[in-house]
C-alpha positions in Angstrom: -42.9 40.5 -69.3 -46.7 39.1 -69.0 -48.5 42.2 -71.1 -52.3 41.9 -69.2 -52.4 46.6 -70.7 -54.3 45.5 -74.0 -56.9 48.0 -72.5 -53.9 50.4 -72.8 -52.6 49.5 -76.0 -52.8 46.3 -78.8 -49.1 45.7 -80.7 -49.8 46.2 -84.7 -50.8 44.0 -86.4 -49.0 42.7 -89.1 -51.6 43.2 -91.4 -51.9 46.3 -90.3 -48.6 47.4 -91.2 -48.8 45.6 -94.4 -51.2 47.9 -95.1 -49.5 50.9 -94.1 -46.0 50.6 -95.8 -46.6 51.5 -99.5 -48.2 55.1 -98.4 -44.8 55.4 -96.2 -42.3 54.4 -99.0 -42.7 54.4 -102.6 -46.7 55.8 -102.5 -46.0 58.5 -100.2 -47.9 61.4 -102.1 -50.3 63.9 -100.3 -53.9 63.2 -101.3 -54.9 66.6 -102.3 -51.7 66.5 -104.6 -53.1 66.2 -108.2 -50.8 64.6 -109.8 -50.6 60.9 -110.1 -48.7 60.2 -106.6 -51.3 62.5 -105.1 -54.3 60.4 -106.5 -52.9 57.6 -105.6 -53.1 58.5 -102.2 -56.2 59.7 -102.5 -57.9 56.3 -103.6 -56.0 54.7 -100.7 -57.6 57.0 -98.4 -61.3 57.1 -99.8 -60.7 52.8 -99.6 -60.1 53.3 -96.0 -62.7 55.9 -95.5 -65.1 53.1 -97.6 -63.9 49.9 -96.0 -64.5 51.5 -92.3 -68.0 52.6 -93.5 -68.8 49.0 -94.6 -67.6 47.7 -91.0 -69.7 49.8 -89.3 -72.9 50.0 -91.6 -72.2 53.8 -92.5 -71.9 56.4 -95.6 -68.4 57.0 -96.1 -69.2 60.8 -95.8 -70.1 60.1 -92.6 -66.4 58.9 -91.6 -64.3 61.3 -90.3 -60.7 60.7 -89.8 -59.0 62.0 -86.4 -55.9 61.8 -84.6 -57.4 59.1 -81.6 -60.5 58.9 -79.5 -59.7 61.6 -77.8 -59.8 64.0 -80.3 -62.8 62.7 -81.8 -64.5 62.8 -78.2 -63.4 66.5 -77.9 -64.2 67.0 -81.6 -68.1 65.4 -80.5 -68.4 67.0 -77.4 -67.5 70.6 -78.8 -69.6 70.1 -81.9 -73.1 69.2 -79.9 -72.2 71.5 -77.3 -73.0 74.4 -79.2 -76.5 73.4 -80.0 -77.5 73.1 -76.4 -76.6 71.4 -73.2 -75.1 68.1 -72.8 -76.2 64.7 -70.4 -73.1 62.5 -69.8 -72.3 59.8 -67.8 -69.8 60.4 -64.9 -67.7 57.3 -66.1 -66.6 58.3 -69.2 -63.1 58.8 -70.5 -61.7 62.0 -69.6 -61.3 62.6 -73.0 -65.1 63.7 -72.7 -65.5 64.5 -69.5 -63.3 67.9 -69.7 -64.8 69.4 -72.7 -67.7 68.7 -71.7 -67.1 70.7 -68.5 -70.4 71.9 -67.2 -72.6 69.4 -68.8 -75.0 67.5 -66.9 -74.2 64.1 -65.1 -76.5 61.5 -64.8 -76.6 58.7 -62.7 -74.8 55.4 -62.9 -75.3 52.2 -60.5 -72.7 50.5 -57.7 -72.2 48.2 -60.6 -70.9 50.4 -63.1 -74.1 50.1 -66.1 -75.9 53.4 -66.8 -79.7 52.5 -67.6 -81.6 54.6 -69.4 -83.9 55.3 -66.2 -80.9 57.3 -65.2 -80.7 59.0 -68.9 -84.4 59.9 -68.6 -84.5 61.0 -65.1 -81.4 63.5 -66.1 -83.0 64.6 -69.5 -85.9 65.5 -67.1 -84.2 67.5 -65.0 -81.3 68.8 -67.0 -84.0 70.4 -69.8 -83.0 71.5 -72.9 -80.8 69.2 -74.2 -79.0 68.6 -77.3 -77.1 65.6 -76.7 -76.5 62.4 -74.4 -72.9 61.2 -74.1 -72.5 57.4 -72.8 -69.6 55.3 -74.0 -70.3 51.9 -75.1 -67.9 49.9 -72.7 -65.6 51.7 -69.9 -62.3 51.8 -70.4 -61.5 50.8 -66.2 -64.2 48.4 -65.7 -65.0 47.1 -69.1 -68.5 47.4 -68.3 -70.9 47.4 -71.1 -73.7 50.0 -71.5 -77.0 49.0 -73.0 -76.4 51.4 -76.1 -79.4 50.9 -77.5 -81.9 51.9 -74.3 -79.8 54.4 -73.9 -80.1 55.8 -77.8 -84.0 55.3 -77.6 -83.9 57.5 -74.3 -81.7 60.3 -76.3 -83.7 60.2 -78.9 -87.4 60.1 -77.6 -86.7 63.6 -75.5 -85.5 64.9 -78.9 -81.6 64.4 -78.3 -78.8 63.0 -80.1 -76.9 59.9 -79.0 -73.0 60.1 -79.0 -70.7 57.0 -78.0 -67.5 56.6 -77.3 -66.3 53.2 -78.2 -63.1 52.9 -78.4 -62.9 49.9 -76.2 -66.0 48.5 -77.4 -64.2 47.9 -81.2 -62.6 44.6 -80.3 -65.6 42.7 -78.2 -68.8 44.4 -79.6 -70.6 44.4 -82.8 -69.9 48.0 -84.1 -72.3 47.9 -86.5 -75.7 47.0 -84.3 -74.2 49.8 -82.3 -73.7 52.3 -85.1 -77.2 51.5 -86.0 -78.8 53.8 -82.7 -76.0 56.3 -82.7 -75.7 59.6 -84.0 -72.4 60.2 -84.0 -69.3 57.6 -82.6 -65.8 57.6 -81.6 -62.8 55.1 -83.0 -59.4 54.8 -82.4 -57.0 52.8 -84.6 -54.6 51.0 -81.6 -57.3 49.8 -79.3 -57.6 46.7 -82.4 -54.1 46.1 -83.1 -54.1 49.5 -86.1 -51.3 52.1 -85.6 -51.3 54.9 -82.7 -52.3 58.6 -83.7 -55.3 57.8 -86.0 -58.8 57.2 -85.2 -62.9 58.0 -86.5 -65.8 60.5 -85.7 -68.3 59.5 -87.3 -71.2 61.5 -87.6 -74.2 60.7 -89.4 -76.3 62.6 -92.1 -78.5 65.8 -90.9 -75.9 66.1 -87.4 -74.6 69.5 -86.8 -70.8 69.5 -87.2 -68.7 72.5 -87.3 -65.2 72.6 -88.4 -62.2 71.1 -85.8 -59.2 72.5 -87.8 -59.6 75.9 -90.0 -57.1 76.3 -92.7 -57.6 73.3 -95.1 -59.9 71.7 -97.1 -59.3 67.5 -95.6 -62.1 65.5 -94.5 -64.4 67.7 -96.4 -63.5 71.4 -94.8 -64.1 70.0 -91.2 -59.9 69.4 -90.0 -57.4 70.6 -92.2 -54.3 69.2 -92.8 -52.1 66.5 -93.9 -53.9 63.1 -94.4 -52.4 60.2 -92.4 -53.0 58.0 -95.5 -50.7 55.3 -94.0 -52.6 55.5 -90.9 -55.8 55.5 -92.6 -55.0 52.4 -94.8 -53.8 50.5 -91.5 -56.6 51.6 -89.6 -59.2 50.1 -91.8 -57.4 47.0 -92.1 -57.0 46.3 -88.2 -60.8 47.5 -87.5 -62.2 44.9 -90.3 -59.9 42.2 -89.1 -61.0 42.7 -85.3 -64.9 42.7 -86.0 -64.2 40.0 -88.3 -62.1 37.9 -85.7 -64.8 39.3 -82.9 -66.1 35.6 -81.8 -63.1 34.1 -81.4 -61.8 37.0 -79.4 -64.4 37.0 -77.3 -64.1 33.0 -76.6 -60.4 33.5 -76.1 -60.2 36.4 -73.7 -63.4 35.8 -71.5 -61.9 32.3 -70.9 -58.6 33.8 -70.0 -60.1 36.2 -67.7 -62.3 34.0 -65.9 -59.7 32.1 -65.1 -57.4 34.7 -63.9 -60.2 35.7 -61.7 -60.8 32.7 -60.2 -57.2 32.0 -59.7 -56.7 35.5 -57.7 -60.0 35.1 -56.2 -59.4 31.4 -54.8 -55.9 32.8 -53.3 -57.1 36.0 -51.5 -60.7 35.8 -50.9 -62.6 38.7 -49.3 -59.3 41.0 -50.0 -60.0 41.2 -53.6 -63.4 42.2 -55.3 -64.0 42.4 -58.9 -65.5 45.5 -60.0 -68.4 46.2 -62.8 -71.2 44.2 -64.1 -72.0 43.4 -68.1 -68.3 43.5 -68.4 -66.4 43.1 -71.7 -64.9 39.9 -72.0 -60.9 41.1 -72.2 -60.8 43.5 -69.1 -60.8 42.6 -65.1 -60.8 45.6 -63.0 -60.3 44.1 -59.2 -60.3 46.1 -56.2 -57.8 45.0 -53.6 -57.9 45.6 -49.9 -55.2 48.1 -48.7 -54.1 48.5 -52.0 -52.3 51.3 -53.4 -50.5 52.6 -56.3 -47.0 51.1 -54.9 -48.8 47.5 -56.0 -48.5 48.6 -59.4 -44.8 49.1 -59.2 -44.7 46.0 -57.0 -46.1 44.3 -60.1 -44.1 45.8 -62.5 -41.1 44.8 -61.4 -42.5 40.9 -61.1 -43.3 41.0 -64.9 -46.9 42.2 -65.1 -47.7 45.3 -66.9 -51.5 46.4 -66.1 -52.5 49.5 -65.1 -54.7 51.4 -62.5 -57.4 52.4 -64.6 -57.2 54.7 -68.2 -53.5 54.8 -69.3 -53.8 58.5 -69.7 -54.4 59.3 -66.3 -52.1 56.6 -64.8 -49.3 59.7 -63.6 -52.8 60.9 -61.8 -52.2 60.0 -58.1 -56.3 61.1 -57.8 -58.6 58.6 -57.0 -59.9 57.1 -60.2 -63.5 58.8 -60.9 -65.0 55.7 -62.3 -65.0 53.8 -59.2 -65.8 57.4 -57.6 -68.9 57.4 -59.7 -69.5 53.9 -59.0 -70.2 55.1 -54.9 -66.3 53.6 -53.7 -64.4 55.8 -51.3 -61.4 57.1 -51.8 -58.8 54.8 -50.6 -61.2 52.1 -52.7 -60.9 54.4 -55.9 -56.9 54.2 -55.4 -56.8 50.4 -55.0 -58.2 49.1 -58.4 -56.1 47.1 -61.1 -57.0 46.4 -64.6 -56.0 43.5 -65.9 -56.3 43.1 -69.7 -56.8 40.6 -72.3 -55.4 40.0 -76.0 -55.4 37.4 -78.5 -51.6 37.1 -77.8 -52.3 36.2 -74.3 -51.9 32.4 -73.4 -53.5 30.4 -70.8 -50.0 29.7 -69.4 -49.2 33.8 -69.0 -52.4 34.4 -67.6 -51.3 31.4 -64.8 -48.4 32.8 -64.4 -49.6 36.4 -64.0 -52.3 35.0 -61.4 -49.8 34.1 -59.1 -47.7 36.8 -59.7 -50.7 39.0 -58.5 -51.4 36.7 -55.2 -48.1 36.7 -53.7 -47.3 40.0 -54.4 -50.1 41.0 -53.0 -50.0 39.2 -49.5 -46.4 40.1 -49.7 -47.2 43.8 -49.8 -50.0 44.0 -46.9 
């Protein structure tokens, strides 16, 4: 198999899991024990909690451990909610875009980017908002959103800034983007950290109320159990990815361009490639008479990739990212993402390339 899904999912990495195993075997107290096993677990989750703050320029109190992005996106969009009304982008995850059900939707351009014209024009006529919602890079198209204009926009009508960006940990500098956002989402296995564990962080003076009643973790806001192991892996894959975050992006961008231009050079004007100030690791292409059977097709030639976010690939909807985006429907139902990982070699990426082609021209 040629995995091009890193979009989908990264395999842990080994330091990653080194980092995990003590709090699964012999340290495997609960940190609000108080005896010694407890503490120990404790430490090991205020380390995490303390070496994800340093990544991302933060106060540890401001790091909230979840279960994923998508908790921390419902946990975001339910917390600012309350305060007021909400502008989002149509293109986010739907991890955000059904709790936040009845918020306002701004604009977003045929190439994917949301500028902050489009924030201020929906702030305008939206009124009374409490918060803006953009996600830092799209999980589909890998497009990247200028964060920054964006925050300023937010914040100059009197807003707060959220951001999902959980695809943005492995190709973007979290901590210039931190720097304009009120609060931000994580998640643990989009860098090579373990599934089920992820970050809201929410900065100092941000309304938050309580996700889970019942217990007193991560300071009375979601009760139960710490995922120490989790935690402790977590932080170790998220430093190692920002660290390693030039070298990923030499590695994947090359690997995609060539991919590109290999499918590109083979089918011409049947393929398009969808997005603008893309990440470097994802290729979202559009193919002509495509469908969802291409996928399959694919699959059984080697490739795994997928049609667009992972957790709506048993959707047989047109994806509403490329809706957004002004494609029609049958358009919406043809895109592929290919994506990139620093396991990925040049000759799999070949290989996969022509894979893609003949299948392709096999299948219209």
């Amino acid at each position: 198999m040629i995995y091009l899904d890193y979009a989908a999912t990264s395999p842990l990495r080994k330091e990653a899991l080194a980092a995990m195993m003590p709090y699964l075997t012999e340290n495997f107290g609960n940190a609000d024990s108080l005896h010694a096993c407890g503490r120990r677990a404790a430490a090991a989750l205020q380390a995490a909690r303390d070496e994800i703050a340093a990544v991302l320029g933060v106060r540890p109190q401001e790091v909230y451990f979840t279960s994923g992005g998508t908790e921390a996106d419902n946990w975001a969009v339910r917390a600012l909610s309350a305060r007021g009304r909400l502008v989002v982008s149509p293109v986010e995850h739907t991890a955000l875009l059904t709790p936040a059900a009845g918020a306002y939707l701004c604009g977003v351009g045929e190439d994917g980017v949301v500028s902050g014209d489009h924030v201020r024009a929906a702030l305008q006529k939206a009124g009374g908002v409490s918060a803006v919602a953009v996600m830092a890079v799209n999980n589909e198209t890998g497009c990247v959103q200028p964060v920054e204009e964006l925050a300023e926009a937010a914040h100059a009508a009197g807003a707060y800034f959220f951001s999902d960006c959980v695809q943005a940990a492995a190709s973007c500098d979290l901590k210039a983007i931190a720097a304009h956002c009120d609060l931000l989402a994580l998640s643990a296995h989009k860098v090579g950290g373990p599934k089920g564990v992820g970050a809201l962080v929410v900065k100092k003076g941000v309304p938050l109320a309580p996700l889970i009643a019942g217990g007193e973790q991560e300071r009375g806001m979601r009760g139960g159990t710490s995922n120490v192991a989790g935690a402790a892996a977590f932080a170790r894959a998220l430093s190692l990815a920002q660290a390693e975050r030039a070298a990923f992006v030499r590695h994947t961008s090359s690997l995609r361009d060539m991919f590109e231009q290999s499918v590109l050079s083979a089918l011409g004007n049947k393929v398009r490639v969808d997005g603008a100030r893309r990440a470097p690791n994802i290729s979202h292409m559009t193919f002509s008479g495509g469908s969802a059977a291409f996928l399959n097709v694919l699959d059984l030639a080697g490739v795994a990739c997928s049609g667009g976010a992972a957790c709506s690939s048993h959707s047989a909807q047109p994806s509403h990212v490329l809706t957004a985006m002004g494609r029609t429907r049958e358009e919406a139902l043809a895109g592929v993402r290919f994506s990139f990982g620093m396991a990925t070699t040049c000759e799999e990426t070949a290989a996969a390339a022509k894979i893609v082609a003949e299948k392709y021209l096999q299948l219209v």
